[in-house]
ZAMARGU-4260 file (C-alpha; in steps of 0.2 Angstrom, whole numbers, plus 5000, padded with zeros to 4 digits):
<rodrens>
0) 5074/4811/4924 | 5090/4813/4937 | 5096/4830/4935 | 5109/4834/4921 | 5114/4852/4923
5) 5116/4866/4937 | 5100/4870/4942 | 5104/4891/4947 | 5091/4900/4955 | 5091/4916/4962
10) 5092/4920/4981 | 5086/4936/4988 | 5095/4934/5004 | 5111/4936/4993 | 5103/4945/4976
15) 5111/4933/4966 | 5109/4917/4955 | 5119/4903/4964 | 5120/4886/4960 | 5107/4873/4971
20) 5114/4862/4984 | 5102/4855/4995 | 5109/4854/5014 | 5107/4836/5015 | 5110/4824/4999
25) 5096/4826/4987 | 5083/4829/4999 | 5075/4846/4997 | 5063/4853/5011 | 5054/4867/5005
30) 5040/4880/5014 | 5029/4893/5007 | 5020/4904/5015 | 5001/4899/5010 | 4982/4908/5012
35) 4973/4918/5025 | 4958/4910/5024 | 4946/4923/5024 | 4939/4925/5007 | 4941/4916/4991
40) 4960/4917/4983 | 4959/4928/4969 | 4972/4926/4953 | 4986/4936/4965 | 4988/4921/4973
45) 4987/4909/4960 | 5002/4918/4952 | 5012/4914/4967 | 5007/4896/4971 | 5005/4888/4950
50) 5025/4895/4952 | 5029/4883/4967 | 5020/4872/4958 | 5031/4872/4943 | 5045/4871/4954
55) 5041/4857/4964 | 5037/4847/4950 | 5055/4852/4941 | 5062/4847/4957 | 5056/4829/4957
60) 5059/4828/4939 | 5078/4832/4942 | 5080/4818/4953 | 5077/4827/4971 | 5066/4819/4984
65) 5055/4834/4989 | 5045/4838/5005 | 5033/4853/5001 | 5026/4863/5018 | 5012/4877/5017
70) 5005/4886/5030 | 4986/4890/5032 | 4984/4905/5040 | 4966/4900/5051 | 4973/4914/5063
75) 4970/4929/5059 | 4962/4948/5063 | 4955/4949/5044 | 4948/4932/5049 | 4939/4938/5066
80) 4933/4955/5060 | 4926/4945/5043 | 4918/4930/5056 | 4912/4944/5066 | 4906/4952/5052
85) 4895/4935/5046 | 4890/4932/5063 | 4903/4914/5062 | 4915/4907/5073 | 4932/4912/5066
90) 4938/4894/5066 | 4920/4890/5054 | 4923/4904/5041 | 4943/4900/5041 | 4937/4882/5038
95) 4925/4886/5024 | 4939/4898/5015 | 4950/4884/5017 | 4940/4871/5009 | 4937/4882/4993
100) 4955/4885/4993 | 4959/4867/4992 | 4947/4867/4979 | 4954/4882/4969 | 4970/4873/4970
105) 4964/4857/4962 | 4957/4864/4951 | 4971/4874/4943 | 4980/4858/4946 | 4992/4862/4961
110) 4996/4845/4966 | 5012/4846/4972 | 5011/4849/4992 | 5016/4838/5002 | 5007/4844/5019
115) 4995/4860/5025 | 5000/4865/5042 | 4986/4876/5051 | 4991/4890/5061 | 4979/4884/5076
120) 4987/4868/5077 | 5004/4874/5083 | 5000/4883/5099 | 5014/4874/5108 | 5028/4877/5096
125) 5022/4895/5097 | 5024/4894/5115 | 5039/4885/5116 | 5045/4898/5103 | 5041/4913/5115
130) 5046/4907/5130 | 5064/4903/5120 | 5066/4920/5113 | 5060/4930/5131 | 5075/4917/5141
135) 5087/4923/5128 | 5083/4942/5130 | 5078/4942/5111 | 5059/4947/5116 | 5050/4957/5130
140) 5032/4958/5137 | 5021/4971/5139 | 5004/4977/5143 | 5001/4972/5126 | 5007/4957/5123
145) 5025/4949/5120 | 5035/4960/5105 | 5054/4953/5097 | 5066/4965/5100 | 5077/4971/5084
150) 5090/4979/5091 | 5096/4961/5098 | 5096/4954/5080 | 5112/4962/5070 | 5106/4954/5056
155) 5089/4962/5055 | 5086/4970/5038 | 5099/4957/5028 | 5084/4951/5016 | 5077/4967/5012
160) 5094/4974/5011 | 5092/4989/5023 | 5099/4993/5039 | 5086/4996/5053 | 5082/5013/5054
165) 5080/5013/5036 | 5066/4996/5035 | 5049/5003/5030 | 5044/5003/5049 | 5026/5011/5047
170) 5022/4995/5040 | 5025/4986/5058 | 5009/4986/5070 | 5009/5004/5081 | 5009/5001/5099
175) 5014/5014/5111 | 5019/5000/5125 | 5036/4998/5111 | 5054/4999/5116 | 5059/5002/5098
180) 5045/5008/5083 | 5050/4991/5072 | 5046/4978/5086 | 5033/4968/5081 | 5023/4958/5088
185) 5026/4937/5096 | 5009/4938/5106 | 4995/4950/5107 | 4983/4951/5122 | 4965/4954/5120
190) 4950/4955/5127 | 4941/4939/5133 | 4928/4941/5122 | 4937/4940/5109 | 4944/4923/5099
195) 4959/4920/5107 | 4968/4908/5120 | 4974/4907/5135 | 4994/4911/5138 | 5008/4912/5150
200) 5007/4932/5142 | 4987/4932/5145 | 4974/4931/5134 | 4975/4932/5116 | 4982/4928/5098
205) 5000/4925/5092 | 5005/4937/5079 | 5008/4932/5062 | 5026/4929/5060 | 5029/4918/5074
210) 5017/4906/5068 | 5026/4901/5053 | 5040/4899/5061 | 5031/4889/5073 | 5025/4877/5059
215) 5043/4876/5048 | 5054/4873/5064 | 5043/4858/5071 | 5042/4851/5053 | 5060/4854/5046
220) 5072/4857/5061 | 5082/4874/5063 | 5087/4875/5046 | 5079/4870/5028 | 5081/4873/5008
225) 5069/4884/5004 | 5057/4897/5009 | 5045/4904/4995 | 5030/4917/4995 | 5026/4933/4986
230) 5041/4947/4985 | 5029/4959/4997 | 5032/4947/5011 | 5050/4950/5009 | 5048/4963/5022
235) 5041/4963/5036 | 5036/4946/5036 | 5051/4935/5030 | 5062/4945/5037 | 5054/4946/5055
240) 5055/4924/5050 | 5073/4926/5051 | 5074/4936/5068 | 5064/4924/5077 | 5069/4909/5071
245) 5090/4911/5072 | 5088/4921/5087 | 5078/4906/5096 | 5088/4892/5088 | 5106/4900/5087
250) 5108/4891/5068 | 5111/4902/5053 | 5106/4903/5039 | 5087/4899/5043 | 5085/4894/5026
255) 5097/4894/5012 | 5086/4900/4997 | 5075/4913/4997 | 5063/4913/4980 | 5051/4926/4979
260) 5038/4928/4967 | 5034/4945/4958 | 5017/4952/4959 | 5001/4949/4949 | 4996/4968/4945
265) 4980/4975/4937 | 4982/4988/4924 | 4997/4991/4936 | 4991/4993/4952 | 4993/4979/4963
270) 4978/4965/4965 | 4970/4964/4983 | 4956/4961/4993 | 4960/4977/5002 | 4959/4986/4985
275) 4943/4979/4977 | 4952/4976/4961 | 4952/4960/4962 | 4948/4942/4951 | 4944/4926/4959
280) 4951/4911/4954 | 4933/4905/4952 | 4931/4918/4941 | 4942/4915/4932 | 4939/4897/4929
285) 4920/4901/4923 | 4928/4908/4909 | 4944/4899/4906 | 4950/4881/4906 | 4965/4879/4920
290) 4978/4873/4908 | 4975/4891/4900 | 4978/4901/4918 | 4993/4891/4920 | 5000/4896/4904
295) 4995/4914/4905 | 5003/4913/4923 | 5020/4904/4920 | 5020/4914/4903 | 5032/4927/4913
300) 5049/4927/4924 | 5042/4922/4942 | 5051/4936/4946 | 5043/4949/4936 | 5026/4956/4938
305) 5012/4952/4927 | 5000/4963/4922 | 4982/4954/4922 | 4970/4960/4909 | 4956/4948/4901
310) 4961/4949/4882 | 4978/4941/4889 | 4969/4926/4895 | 4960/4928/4876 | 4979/4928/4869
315) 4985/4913/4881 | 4969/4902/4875 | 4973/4904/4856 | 4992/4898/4860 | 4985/4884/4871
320) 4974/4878/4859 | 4990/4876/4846 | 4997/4867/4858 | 4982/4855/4860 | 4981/4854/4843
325) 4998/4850/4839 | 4997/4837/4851 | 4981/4828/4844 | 4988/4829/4828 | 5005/4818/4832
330) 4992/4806/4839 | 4981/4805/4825 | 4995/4804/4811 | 4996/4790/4800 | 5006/4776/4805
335) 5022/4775/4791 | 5040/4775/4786 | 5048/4792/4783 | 5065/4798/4776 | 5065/4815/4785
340) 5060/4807/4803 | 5076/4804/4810 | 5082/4821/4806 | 5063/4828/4814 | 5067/4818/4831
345) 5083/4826/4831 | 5075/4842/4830 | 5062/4836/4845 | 5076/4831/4854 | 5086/4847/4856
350) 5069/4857/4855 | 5067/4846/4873 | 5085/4849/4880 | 5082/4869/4877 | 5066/4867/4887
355) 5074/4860/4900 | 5089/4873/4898 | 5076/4887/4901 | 5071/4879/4917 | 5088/4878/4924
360) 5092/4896/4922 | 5082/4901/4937 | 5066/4893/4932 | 5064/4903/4918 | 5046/4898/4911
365) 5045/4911/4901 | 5057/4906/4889 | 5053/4887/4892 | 5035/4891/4885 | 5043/4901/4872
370) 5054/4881/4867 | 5036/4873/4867 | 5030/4885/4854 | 5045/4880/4845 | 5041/4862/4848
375) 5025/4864/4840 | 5028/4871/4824 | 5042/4859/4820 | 5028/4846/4825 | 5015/4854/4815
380) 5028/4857/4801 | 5033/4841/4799 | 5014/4832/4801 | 5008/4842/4786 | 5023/4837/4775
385) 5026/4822/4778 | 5010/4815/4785 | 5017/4800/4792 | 5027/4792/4808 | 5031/4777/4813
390) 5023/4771/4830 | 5039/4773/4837 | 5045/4790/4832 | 5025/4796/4837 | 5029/4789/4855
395) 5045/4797/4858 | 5035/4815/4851 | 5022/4810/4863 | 5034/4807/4877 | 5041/4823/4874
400) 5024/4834/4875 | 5018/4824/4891 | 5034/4826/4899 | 5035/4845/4897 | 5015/4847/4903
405) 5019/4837/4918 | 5034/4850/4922 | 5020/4864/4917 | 5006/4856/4926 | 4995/4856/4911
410) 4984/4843/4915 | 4977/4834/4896 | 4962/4823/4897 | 4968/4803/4897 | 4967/4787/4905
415) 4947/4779/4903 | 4935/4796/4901 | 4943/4800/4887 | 4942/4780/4879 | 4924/4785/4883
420) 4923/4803/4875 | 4932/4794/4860 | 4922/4778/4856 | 4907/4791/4858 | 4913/4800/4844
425) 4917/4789/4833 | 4900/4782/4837 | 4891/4798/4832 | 4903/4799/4818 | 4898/4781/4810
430) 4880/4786/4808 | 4883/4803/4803 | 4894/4793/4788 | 4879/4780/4786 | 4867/4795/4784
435) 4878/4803/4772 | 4879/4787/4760 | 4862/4788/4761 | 4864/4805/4754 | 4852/4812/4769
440) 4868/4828/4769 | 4854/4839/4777 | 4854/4829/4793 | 4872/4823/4793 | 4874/4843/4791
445) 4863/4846/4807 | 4874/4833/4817 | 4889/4843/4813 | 4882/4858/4819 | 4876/4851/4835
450) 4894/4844/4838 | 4901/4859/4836 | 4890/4868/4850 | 4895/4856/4859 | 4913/4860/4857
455) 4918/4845/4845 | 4924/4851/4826 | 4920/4839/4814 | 4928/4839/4795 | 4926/4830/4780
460) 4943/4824/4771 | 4946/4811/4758 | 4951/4800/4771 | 4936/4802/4782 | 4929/4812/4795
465) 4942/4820/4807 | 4937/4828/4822 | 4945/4840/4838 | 4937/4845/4852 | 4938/4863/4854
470) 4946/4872/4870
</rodrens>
C-alpha cells in the first residue's frame, strides 16, 4: 500500500503533531536507542521496541523505504560491575545478554530492524567525534577524562523544554574536575585494570551519549528522520545527543522527529532493574503467546504509560482469542452466494480505512485495536447469519485481517506447519467419525478430551466435526 493520507506524528522537539516529511524523497532513516546488555530485557523494554516495531512496519506499508538503526549498548559501567560480579569479561556477559536479546526480540516478533550497531565497534567515530568537539572549544579535558561543555550550546535544554540552570542536573555524573555541574561526560579515564582502551585522553571508557552519536552519524550523515527511545531519555541522554552532535557537525536540526515512548509502570511505579520490580520478557512469554504481549502492549497511546498487571495480560488473551477465532471462522465458512455480502464488504472496507485512519493520527494503536474489534463483530455477525461467502468475498476478508496483523506484528501460524497441523487433524478427526459410526461414543469421547488437553476444541455439528485450536 503507498501512503493515502497525512501521516501526523507528534515531535517532542517542537510538542506538537506535524505532518511527516522525510528529508530526502520517501527515504526514511530512523534510530532508536536500543539495550544495555547486562541482563535479560524485561517487558519495559518490550513496550518501547513492539512500538518501533509498529511503526516501521506502517512505514513500509505507506510506501516509504526505510532504514531502521539500533544501538547496543556493550559499553557500559552496569556491564563491568555485573561481569565483575560473575567473574566474565565484560565483552563475554554483553555478548551473552545480547544474544537473548536477539532472541526476546524474535520472539515477540520484532523484525523490523535493519542493522544493530555495537557500541565497541565504533571507537574511531568516538574518537573522531571528541577530537572535533575539543578543536571547536565545545569540550574540555580534565584529570578525569574529556566533559562537553553546555554553556557553549545555546540550545541546550530545547527537548526537554528547560533552560540550563533549570535541567534536572543531579541526574548528570558528579565530578568535582567540572567547569559547570551539567557537563557530562565524552570520555572517562580509568584505572588500567579496568576494561577500557587506550585514548589520546588516557585510559578508559567513552561515556554513554557520545556513543550513539558515534554510531548514527557514521550510518546516517549529520542529519536523519527520526530518533526514538523511551520518554526518560528525553533528558539527559537525547538531549546531550543534540549538544554533541550539532556542535561537532554545525547541521541543525540533528534529527527532525523526536518520538518518545511512555513508560511501562507496575502498579504505578516505574519498571526497572534497579527497582527489582521487574517482568522478563521470558517471563512473560512462559505464560503468554507473543501475539497476546503485543496486543496488551500496543493496546495504549505509545505516548501514554501503561500500567502492567497480570490479569491485563488475562483480559488481552480473551480479546486475542476473538480475534483468532474470528478469523478461522471466515476461513472455514461455506463457500456460497449471498444477498447481504456486498453490502458486508462494504462495511469490511471502511471498517479497514478507519484502521488505517487511527494509525495516521500519531500511530494511535489504541484506537486501531479498538477498529479491529469492530472488524470482528461485523465478521462474526455476518458468518452466523448468513453462513456463506463466496471464495472471492472470503479472500478479500482475509486480506483485510492479514494486512492489519502485519501492521500489528501479530504473527498467525501459516505456510506448510500449519498444512501439517491440519491434515493431522482432519486425520484424527476421520477415525474419531469411523469410531463413532461404529457407535464406540466412549472412545470417540476419550479422543475429544485428549485433544482438548492438547489445546484443540473439537465439536460435533450436523455438518460434521469442527474444530479450533485454543490460544
Amino acid at each position: 500500500m503507498t501512503a493515502f493520507a497525512d501521516l501526523m506524528v507528534f515531535n517532542t522537539l517542537s510538542r506538537r503533531l506535524e505532518s511527516f516529511e522525510p528529508l530526502v524523497g520517501r527515504r526514511v532513516f530512523m534510530f532508536v536507542c536500543g539495550p544495555t546488555v547486562y541482563d535479560y530485557s524485561h517487558l519495559g523494554h518490550a513496550r518501547t521496541y513492539v512500538f518501533y516495531d509498529t511503526l516501521a512496519r506502517f512505514l513500509r506499508k505507506l510506501g516509504y523505504s526505510l532504514f531502521y538503526l539500533q544501538n547496543i549498548t556493550d559499553v557500559d559501567d552496569k556491564i563491568v560491575n555485573r561481569a565483575a560480579e560473575e567473574g566474565k569479561h565484560p565483552i563475554e556477559l554483553a555478548r551473552e545478554f545480547e544474544r537473548y536479546y536477539y532472541e526476546d526480540m524474535e520472539a515477540l516478533n520484532v523484525t523490523s530492524v535493519n542493522l544493530y550497531a555495537r557500541a565497541s565497534d565504533y571507537l574511531n567515530e568516538i574518537f573522531e567525534q571528541i577530537e572535533g568537539l575539543l578543536n571547536k572549544g565545545h569540550a574540555y579535558v580534565t584529570e578525569s577524562g574529556v566533559y562537553f561543555d553546555i554553556t557553549t550550546f545555546a540550545d541546550y535544554g530545547k527537548l526537554s523544554g528547560q533552560r540550563p540552570e533549570e535541567l534536572r542536573v543531579h541526574r548528570i555524573e558528579p565530578d568535582p574536575t567540572k567547569r559547570n555541574l551539567g557537563d557530562f561526560a565524552l570520555w572517562r579515564n580509568r584505572p588500567k585494570e579496568e576494561f577500557g582502551w587506550d585514548s589520546p585522553w588516557g585510559y578508559g571508557r567513552p561515556g554513554w551519549h557520545i556513543e550513539d552519536t558515534a554510531i548514527s552519524i557514521k550510518h546516517f550523515g549529520k542529519q536523519y528522520d527520526i530518533h526514538g527511545g523511551a520518554i526518560e531519555l528525553a533528558f539527559p541522554h537525547h538531549e546531550a545527543e543534540i549538544a554533541q552532535a550539532e556542535s561537532f557537525t554545525g547541521a541543525k536540526p540533528f534529527v527532525k522527529y523526536w518520538i518518545h515512548t511512555g513508560l511501562l509502570t507496575v502498579e504505578g511505579e516505574k519498571m526497572s532493574k534497579s527497582l527489582g520490580n521487574f517482568v522478563t520478557i521470558r517471563e512473560a512469554l512462559e505464560r503468554y503467546d507473543a501475539n497476546v504481549l503485543r496486543l496488551f502492549l500496543l493496546s495504549r497511546h505509545y505516548r501514554s504509560p501503561i500500567d502492567f498487571r497480570w490479569e491485563y495480560l488475562e483480559q488481552a488473551k480473551g480479546s486475542y482469542e476473538r480475534i483468532v477465532n474470528c478469523f478461522e471462522n471466515i476461513r472455514e465458512l461455506d463457500e456460497g452466494e449471498s444477498s447481504e455480502e456486498k453490502d458486508f464488504l462494504e462495511r469490511v472496507r471502511e471498517r479497514k480505512l478507519a484502521f488505517y485512519s487511527r494509525m495516521l493520527n500519531d500511530l494511535n494503536t489504541a484506537e486501531a485495536i479498538g477498529e479491529l474489534h469492530e472488524l470482528v463483530r461485523e465478521v462474526n455477525s455476518y458468518s452466523e447469519r448468513v453462513c456463506v461467502i463466496s471464495e472471492m468475498g472470503r479472500g478479500e476478508v482475509i486480506a483485510t485481517f492479514s494486512e492489519i496483523f502485519d501492521v500489528l506484528g501479530f504473527r498467525i501460524e501459516s505456510g506448510f506447519e500449519e498444512t501439517k497441523l491440519k491434515a493431522l487433524i482432519s486425520l484424527v478427526l476421520e477415525i474419531r467419525e469411523n469410531l463413532r459410526k461404529k457407535k464406540e461414543y466412549d472412545l470417540a469421547d476419550e479422543i475429544r478430551a485428549r485433544m482438548r488437553e492438547l489445546g484443540v476444541e473439537v465439536q460435533d455439528t450436523p455438518k460434521g466435526a469442527k474444530w479450533r485450536i485454543l490460544r
